[in-house]
C-alpha positions in Angstrom: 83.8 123.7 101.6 87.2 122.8 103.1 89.5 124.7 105.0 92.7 126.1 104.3 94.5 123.2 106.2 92.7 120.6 104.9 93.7 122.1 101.2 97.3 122.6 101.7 97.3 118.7 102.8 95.6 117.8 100.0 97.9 119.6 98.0 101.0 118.1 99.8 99.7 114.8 99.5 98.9 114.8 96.1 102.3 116.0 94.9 104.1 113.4 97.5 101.7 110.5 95.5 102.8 112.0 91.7 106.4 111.1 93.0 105.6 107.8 93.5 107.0 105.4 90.5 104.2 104.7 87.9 104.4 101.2 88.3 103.4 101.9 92.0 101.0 104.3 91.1 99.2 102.2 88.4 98.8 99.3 91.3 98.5 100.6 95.1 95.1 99.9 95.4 95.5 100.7 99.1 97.0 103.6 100.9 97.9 104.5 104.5 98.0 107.8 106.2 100.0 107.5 109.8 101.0 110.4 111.7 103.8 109.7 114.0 104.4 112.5 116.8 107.5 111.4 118.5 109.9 112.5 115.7 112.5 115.0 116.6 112.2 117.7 114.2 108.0 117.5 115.0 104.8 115.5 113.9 105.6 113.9 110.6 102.8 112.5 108.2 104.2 108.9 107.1 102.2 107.5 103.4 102.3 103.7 102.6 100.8 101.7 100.1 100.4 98.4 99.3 100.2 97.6 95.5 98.4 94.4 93.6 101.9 92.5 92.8 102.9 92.3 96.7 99.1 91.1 97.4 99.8 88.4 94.8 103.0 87.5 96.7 102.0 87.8 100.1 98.2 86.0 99.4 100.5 82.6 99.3 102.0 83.0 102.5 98.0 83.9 104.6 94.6 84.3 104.1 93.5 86.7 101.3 92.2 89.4 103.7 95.8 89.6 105.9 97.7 89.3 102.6 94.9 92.2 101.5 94.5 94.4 104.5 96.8 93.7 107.4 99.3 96.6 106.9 102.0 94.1 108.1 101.6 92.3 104.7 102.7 95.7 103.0 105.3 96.9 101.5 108.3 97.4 103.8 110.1 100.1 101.7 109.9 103.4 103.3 106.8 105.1 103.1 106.4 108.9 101.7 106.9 111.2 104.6 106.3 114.6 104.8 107.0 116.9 107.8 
């Protein structure tokens, strides 16, 4: 059973991902959950993604795996972030 916090950020989440374009939703394969602390207004929950079309890009420039799973091979547009 989960607990009312762990609900209200699924909830959050969920409706932060449905914003996401549909191209970008039809081919993130990967997604990153980051909570950074130090900004001002308080802790802010930062979502990234990578999709398959950068993979295809990046995967001629490393290895498959970095291109695939080093989050510096991502997507640099801003993430989702939801305070």
């Amino acid at each position: 059973m989960r607990t009312q916090l762990e609900n209200q950020l699924l909830s959050i989440v969920t409706e932060a991902l449905r914003k996401l374009a549909v191209q970008a939703r039809s081919s993130a394969y990967a997604l990153s959950f980051f909570i950074d602390p130090e900004m001002q207004d308080g802790p802010v929950l930062c979502i990234s993604y990578n999709t398959e079309e950068n993979f295809a890009e990046m995967k001629t420039r490393t290895s498959y795996n970095e291109a695939r799973w080093n989050f510096a091979f991502w997507l640099l547009e801003p993430s989702i972030q939801i305070s």
